[in-house]
Phi, psi and omega in degrees: 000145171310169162178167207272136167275151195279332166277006183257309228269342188253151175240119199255112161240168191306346163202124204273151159236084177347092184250142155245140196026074198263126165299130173212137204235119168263166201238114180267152195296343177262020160106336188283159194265149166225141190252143192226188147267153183213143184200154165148237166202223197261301180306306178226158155189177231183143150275129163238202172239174182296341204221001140112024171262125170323146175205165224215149158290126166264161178263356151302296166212051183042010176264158201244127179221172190310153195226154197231152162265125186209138201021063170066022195231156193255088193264166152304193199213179176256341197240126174289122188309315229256333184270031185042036151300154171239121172320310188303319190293295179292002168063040182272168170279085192302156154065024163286147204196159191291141163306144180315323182285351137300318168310297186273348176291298184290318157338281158324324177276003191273327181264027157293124169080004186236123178278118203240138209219139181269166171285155162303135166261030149230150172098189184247129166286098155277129156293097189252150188241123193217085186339119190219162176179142182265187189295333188251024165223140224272174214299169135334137192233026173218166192276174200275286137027260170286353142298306181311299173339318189268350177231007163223003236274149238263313191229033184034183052254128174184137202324294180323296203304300181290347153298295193322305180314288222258053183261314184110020219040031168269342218244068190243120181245090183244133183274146186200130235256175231182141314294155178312156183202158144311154158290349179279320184255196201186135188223125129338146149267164197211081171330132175286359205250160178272181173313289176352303185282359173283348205258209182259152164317148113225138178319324173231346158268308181253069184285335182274341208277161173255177234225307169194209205299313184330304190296338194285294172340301179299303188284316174296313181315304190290295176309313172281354173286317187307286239291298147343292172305320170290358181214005188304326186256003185264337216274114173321150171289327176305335189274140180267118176247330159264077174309332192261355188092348215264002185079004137280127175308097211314311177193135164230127180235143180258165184231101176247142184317110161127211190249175160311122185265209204195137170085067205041019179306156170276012201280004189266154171286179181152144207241156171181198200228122163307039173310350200246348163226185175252123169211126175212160181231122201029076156068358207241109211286147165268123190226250172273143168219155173278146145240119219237138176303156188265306197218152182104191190287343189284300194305096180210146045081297224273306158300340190265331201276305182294331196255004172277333187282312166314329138338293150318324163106016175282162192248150180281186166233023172225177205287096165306351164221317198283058171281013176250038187248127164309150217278132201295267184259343169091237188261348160311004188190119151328341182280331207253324181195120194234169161235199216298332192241120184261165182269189194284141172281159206277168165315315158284356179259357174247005186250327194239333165255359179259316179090011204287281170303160162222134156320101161267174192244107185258031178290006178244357159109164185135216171232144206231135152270146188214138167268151161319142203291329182282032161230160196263029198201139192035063165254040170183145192235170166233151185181113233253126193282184142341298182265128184322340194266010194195132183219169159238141199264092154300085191254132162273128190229115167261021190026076201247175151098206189247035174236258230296019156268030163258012164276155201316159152071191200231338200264151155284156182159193162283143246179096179268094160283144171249147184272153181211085186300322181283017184246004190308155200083310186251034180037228168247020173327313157285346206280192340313161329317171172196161197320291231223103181225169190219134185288113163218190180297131180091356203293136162215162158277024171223004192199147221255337174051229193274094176304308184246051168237071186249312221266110158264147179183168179287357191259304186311322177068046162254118185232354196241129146240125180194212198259340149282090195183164170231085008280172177256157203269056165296180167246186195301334175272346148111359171298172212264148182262343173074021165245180187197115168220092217247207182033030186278151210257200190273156185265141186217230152302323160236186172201144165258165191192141169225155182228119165273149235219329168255147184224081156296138192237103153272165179200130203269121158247002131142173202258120186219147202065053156289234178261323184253009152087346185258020171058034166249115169310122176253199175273166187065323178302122137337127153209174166274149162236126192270117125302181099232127184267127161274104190270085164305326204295147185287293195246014184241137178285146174231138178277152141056023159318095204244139175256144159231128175266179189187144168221156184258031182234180190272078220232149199209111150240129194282358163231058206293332197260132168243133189262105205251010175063247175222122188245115165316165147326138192015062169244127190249125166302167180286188168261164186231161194225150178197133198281158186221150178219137230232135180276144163330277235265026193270163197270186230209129182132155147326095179235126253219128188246176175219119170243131193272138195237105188261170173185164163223135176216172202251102192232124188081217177242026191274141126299136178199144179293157179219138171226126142201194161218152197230146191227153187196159192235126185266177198238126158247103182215204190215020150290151211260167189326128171088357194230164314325164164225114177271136165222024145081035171228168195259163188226101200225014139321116179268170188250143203256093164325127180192129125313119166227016182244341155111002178255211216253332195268183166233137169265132184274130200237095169227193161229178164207164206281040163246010176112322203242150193271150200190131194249075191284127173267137177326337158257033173077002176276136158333139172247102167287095169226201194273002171248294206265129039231128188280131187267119150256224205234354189194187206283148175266147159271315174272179172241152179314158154220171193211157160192203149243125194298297190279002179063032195240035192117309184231115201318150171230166172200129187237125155253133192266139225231129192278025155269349159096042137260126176262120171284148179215119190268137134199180199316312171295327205175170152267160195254334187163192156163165208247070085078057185270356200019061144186150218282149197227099185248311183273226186240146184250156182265153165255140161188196207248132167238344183259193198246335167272179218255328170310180220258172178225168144265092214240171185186136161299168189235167176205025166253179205252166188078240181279018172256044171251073167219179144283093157276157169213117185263118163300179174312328193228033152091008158294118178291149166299129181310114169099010175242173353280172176253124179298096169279328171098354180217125220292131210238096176297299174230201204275155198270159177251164188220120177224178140261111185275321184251012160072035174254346178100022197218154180260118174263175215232120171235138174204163195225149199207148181315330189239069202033027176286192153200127184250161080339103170236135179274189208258016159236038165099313183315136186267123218253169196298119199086026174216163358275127139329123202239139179244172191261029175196155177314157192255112162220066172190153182289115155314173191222157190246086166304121188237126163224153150052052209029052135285110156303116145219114155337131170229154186205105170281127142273164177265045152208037199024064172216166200240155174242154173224145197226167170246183213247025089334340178061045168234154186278152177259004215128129188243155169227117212245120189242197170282351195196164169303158212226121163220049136249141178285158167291114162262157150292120183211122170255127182216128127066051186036023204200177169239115156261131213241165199215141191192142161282149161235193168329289221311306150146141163192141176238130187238163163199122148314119189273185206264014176249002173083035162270142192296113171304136155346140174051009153247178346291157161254142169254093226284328160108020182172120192311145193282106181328167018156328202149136178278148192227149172245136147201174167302021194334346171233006194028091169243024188030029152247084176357177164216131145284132171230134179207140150293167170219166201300307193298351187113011205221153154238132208256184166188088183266162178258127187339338181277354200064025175231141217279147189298152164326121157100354186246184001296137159246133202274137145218178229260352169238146207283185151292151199228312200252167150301161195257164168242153185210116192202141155281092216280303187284028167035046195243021187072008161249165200249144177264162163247140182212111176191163183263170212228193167249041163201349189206192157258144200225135181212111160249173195243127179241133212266047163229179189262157196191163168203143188264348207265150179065037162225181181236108234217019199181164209269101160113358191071351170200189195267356207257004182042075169256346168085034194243072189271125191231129184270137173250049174011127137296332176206171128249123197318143154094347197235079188286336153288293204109007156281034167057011178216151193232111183199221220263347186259353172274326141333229196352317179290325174292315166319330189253357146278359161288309200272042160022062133286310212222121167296138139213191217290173159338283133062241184302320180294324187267353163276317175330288217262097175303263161346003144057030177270013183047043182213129151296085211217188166283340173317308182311302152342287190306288170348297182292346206272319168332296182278347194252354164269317193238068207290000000 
């Protein structure tokens, strides 16, 4: 397709007004209307869509479609704007716009050779105003009145009122409107030419538009010249129109009939210079004028305010192409973003391009009182940085009156700017770097941060500005700026402030000789802390430099004062070193110390004191060395122990969803050889299981893969893998299902049609005689393994998407009375309980209830929670009993005796769903377990069967959890690591007690071979204290005689004894049993 160049289609004038997503109804060659957006400025501006995709005319066949870039040039598309593609879907590109080097090349070259002359910005400006229209449109359709408002109204908001404000009264700006009217009625100049000849060529929509610049040029000149001529005999000879003398017409601005067009029309505002004809009115020549819209969002107070200030000879301040550059000054100034009603221009734009103001200069230090920017005389300070070519400019902005309360935020203060001299003039159009920028929290040379954390003040609790500060007094290159300007008081009638002239820098370079030797700070742990002092100042010596820390957490330094002596100008101390002891009970996290910095120096012929603080933060946490380690895929593998490297050590064995088994050494380094990290073909889902399969020795650990393969590992190598044509998501389980003595493997499929099946696999990659098994229904997560029919082989229990629970026997057969049917999909691995050579299936569903089924397949109990249960179920023998432990949606944590009665103190509601399954062990070994789990939100938790939460957890980290944790001891020092993955790393924290994992379900499925399988043993039965199967006058007379300390007794003897679970033998206990053989 044809299309327009861009150096035809744009008119560049010397200062712009930026309009955004301004609504515009375009005209299509079939008559239909389509509504858009239009947004840019006089150099450039564009049709988009709502969601900021370009859009462009053709010059084929005049309809307008989505644009494309190609060879740095802006083209149509094949897709019509109008017909509701989604751009995003067909894969255009937002926010397309022409390269920067077209931008300013046209920008620039319009004001070549042409000279530019502001209105005086004292004394009073008439303003002549002048009403245009074309030939093929009917009068102004509002009264003169209401034009008139936005530009005298006596006690505004209007262009008079607010130059008079915030002039100080030096400033009166009055419009006074062309041709003459009534104010009830509206009168015009009425252009011979339609709209059309104002706009761009197109070939088949607009044959009248003009083609390119000259002609754009000719025509707009030529118009304000007709226009001029038309009301040129209405302007009195009396009315003073050259204030300055200069032979010129001070300002004219035309208000022409409608809205903003789009795509270089000249239809846009925008200041400029008549250069190209001679138009004068009483002798007095027309040279520059605005040009301004009629209708739409621009004909506003707040616009009429920006482009009268470009008159005035102010420059804008915002990025005229770079709108992804941070933003300079923002809402701190009219030049840079106003709205309908505008705010106050900052203090350099009325000190430096207005003439209002004056600077005073505290660059030599004190203390300063400053009045408010609305009054007119010692409202602004100046204070001069390092580089000679840059200072900062200090404004009281109290956002009083009816403009500057639309400057950002709510608060009052000081208002900081930095000056950029060699940008002098040319505001910020090209910046970044640029003339005027403004400090506020978040500010970077990369990030636009907080407008309205602009405001320092003592209520803000912002009081410092300097080169540690948030914002920091950088300079344009992003370099240190070398001022302290500390103490800013309250904002009141004035604010006070002062600037020190020495600036001490402390600098932490971080903490060392912790207690256990691997350089993470734990709680209790000792460490060094390393200093040094920075003198930032050029020329002032600072004395008797003393540092003292302190934190408002329990941190104990037993030498709190570093004596750092006395420093020249940009003279840095040796480093010093000082110790901290960090309490058992300190919070886990970024915690922040402070060292307070006294000195005395010599300013004037004054001594004078330096107070400041330097603040710095230590990392406290329980991770263990090397941990986290990200590599930026989710892991929802919990992990396995196994040496695969050929050393001394066991290695953390998981997988993640980039595909590949990946192999950790105990101090968090990766393990790279020629297997690891083994690439599969798709994402792992599951977790590793290990046993030695094949009986030859040597550990094997095998994992399923959504490329539909299952891998087979052992210690050496990889071994093989198996060909299931269905997707392998869950974690498979070992056990023995056959008649040889090696181990199988089984694992469910979970694609649909024919991979809905079972699988079992031998040791050498071989299917089992009589798998896989058609089940007909998708098998999510992992099967549990038991022998339910006393042949000596492992049967196979799992649950499905279409809500069952099965029973298989171990040659494939679905055994009597299964599948159990539930009211939800199965979406956690059951789990299998043996008490009293009784089997029972436990099952969580999505229809919130957890089941215990018996190997009849009938129920023994449903347990009913608040939300769906997609945790698999653990096992913990406490306490003479089996308990059982599970999550639900809700984030709800429960725990269960093995008869489905509620534990003392659950559920707890943890605020956020438990991953994958709860793991047990002892962690500090009080022999009261801890439940360990991640949750969605990041936190790893750790509770006690009693519900009360471990020292030190939950510990938070910014992502969620993916696996269940393994809790093993990786550095073989007798305290336990929690180890599990996230959705970007792996995590290992180290809990700093002696702990113990053994005889617990201490791992994802209870063991590495994941069978899910737990045999509860009764320590006793209450009450039968002999151990005859009876409870009666000889189980008396045997309790009786550990009261009366005959005879000790064994364990045992104590948990059948101690009814009362009061850990004493007594007479209570007596009554009870007495109790229990009456009322048995």
């Amino acid at each position: 397709m044809k299309y327009f160049s861009f150096l035809m289609l744009i008119m560049a004038m010397a200062f712009s007004a930026y309009l955004r997503d301004i609504p515009i109804e375009l005209t299509m060659p079939n008559g239909e209307i389509f509504s858009c957006f239009v947004s840019g400025d006089e150099f450039y501006n564009r049709f988009h869509d709502e969601n900021g995709y370009t859009i462009i005319q053709s010059q084929e066949d005049g309809y307008y479609y989505y644009a494309k870039m190609i060879n740095q040039n802006i083209v149509p598309s094949t897709y019509r704007a109008d017909l509701n593609y989604n751009p995003q879907a067909l894969g255009f590109t937002k926010n397309i716009i022409i390269p920067k080097d077209q931008y300013l090349s046209i920008r620039e070259r319009k004001w070549a050779g042409i000279e530019r002359r502001d209105a005086p910005t004292i004394g009073t400006v008439n303003n002549l105003n002048v009403f245009i229209r074309f030939a093929d449109e009917q009068e102004f359709g509002n009264a003169r009145s209401y034009y008139d408002e936005p530009f005298n109204s006596e006690n505004g908001p209007s262009m008079k009122h607010y130059f008079d404000e915030v002039s100080y009264g030096l400033l009166t700006v009055n419009t006074i409107h062309y041709p003459i009217c009534d104010d009830d009625s509206n009168l015009s100049y009425q252009d011979g030419y339609p709209r059309s000849y104002y706009q761009p060529y197109n070939a088949v929509t607009n044959l009248n538009g003009y083609s390119n610049d000259n002609q754009r040029t000719q025509r707009e000149h030529e118009l304000l010249q007709n226009a001029i001529s038309f009301i040129e005999s209405e302007v009195p000879e009396d009315l003073n129109i050259d204030a300055d003398d200069d032979g010129n017409v001070d300002n004219v601005t035309f208000l022409i009939y409608g809205v903003p067009g789009g795509w270089a029309d000249l239809l846009w505002p925008h200041r400029w210079a008549l250069y190209s004809v001679e138009s004068y009115i009483n002798n007095k020549r027309v040279w520059d004028y605005n040009f301004n819209l009629a209708s739409g969002p621009y004909f506003s107070v707040g616009t009429l305010c920006h482009e009268f200030a470009h008159s005035l000879g102010a420059p804008d301040l915002y990025h005229y192409w770079d709108d992804s550059a941070p933003v300079a000054v923002g809402g701190w100034d009219v030049m840079d973003a106003t709205s309908d009603i505008p705010q106050w221009p900052s203090a350099y734009i009325k000190y430096r391009y207005f003439d209002w103001i004056e600077l005073t200069d505290a660059s030599g230090g004190g203390t300063f009182t400053l009045n408010p920017l609305g009054l007119p005389d010692n409202n602004a300070y100046r204070l001069d940085s390092v580089n000679p070519n840059e200072y900062f400019v200090i404004e009281y902005r109290t956002q009083e009156g009816i403009y500057d309360v639309y400057a950002p935020g709510n608060d009052q203060g000081i208002v900081i700017y930095r000056v950029n001299n060699l940008y002098n003039g040319q505001g910020n159009a090209n910046g970044p770097p640029d003339e005027l920028y403004v400090y506020r929290t978040g500010g970077t040379l990369t990030t636009s941060g907080s407008f309205g954390g602009a405001v320092f003040s003592e209520s803000t609790g912002r009081t410092q500005f300097n080169d540690t500060t948030d914002p920091s007094s950088f300079l344009s290159d992003g370099s240190m700026g070398g001022i302290n300007i500390i103490n800013i008081g309250e904002a009141g009638d004035t604010i006070e402030f002062t600037v020190l002239n020495l600036m001490l820098l402390g600098n932490f370079f971080g903490a060392m000789n912790d207690s256990d030797g691997d350089g993470i700070l734990n709680p209790g742990e000792s460490a060094v802390l390393e200093f040094n002092m920075n003198n930032m100042s050029d020329d002032v010596l600072a004395y008797a430099i003393t540092g003292t820390l302190s934190s408002e957490h329990p941190i104990t330094f037993p030498n709190p004062i570093i004596e750092f002596g006395d420093l020249d100008g940009n003279q840095s101390s040796y480093s010093y070193f000082s110790e901290m002891i960090l309490s058992e009970d300190i919070s886990l996290g970024n915690i922040p110390i402070l060292l307070e910095i006294n000195a005395e120096y010599i300013q004037g012929s004054n001594l004078l004191f330096y107070n400041d603080t330097y603040s710095f933060d230590i990392n406290v946490s329980l991770n263990q060395s090397g941990f986290p380690n990200e590599f930026y895929f989710p892991s929802s593998s919990s992990p396995i122990m196994m040496n695969v490297d050929n050393d001394a050590d066991k290695e953390i064995i998981f997988g993640d969803f980039d595909g590949k088994i990946r192999a950790f050494n105990t101090d968090g380094s990766e393990v790279n050889n020629n297997t690891y990290p083994y690439s599969t073909g798709n994402q792992i889902w599951g977790s590793p299981a290990s046993a030695d399969i094949d009986l030859d020795g040597i550990q094997d650990f095998i994992i399923g893969s959504k490329d539909k393969y299952l891998y087979f590992f052992d210690e050496i190598g990889f071994k093989g893998s198996y060909y299931s044509d269905s997707y392998l998501i869950g974690t498979p389980s070992i056990g023995n299902i056959d008649d040889d003595p090696e181990l199988e493997i089984i694992i469910g499929g979970y694609s649909s049609g024919d991979g809905r099946k079972l699988f079992a696999v031998n040791h050498d990659q071989t299917p089992v005689d009589g798998f896989p098994v058609d089940i007909g229904e998708k098998i999510k997560h992992g099967v549990a393994l038991a022998d339910f029919n006393n042949n000596g082989k492992d049967d196979i229990v799992f649950g499905t998407d279409s809500d069952n629970i099965y029973l298989l026997n171990d040659d494939g057969s679905i055994a009597d009375g299964f599948p159990f049917l539930t009211g939800g999909n199965i979406s956690s691995a059951p789990t299998i309980l043996e008490v009293d050579s009784n089997l029972l299936i436990i099952a969580g569903s999505n229809d919130d209830h957890l089941y215990a089924i018996n190997s009849n397949g009938l129920l023994e109990f449903a347990f009913e929670a608040d939300s769906n249960i997609e945790t698999s179920p653990s096992f913990l023998d406490y306490d003479n009993s089996c308990y059982i432990f599970f999550g639900d949606n809700s984030g709800m944590l429960y725990g269960i005796d093995y008869h489905g009665n509620l534990l003392p103190s659950f559920p707890i509601d943890i605020g956020s769903n438990i991953i994958k399954s709860i793991v047990i062990s002892d962690l500090d070994l009080d022999y009261i377990p801890e439940l360990i789990f991640g949750t969605e939100s990041g936190d790893m938790h750790a509770f006690n069967i009693h519900g009360m939460t471990y020292h030190q957890m939950p510990i938070e980290y910014p992502f969620s959890y993916y696996s269940a944790p393994m809790i093993y001891d990786l550095d073989n020092d007798s305290d336990l690591e929690i180890i599990a993955g996230t959705s970007l790393s792996i995590n290992a924290f180290d809990i700093k007690q002696e702990g113990s994992n053994v005889d617990y379900w201490s791992m994802f499925r209870g063991d590495h071979m994941r069978s899910g399988f737990h045999v509860f043993t009764p320590l006793c039965e209450y009450g039968d204290i002999n151990t005859d199967g009876n409870i009666d006058i000889l189980d008396i007379l045997e309790q009786i005689n550990f009261i009366l300390d005959i005879v000790t007794p064994s364990e045992s003897d104590i948990c059948a004894s101690d009814l009362n679970d009061d850990s004493n033998i007594d007479l209570l206990d007596s009554i009870l049993l007495i109790n229990l053989i009456i009322n048995p």
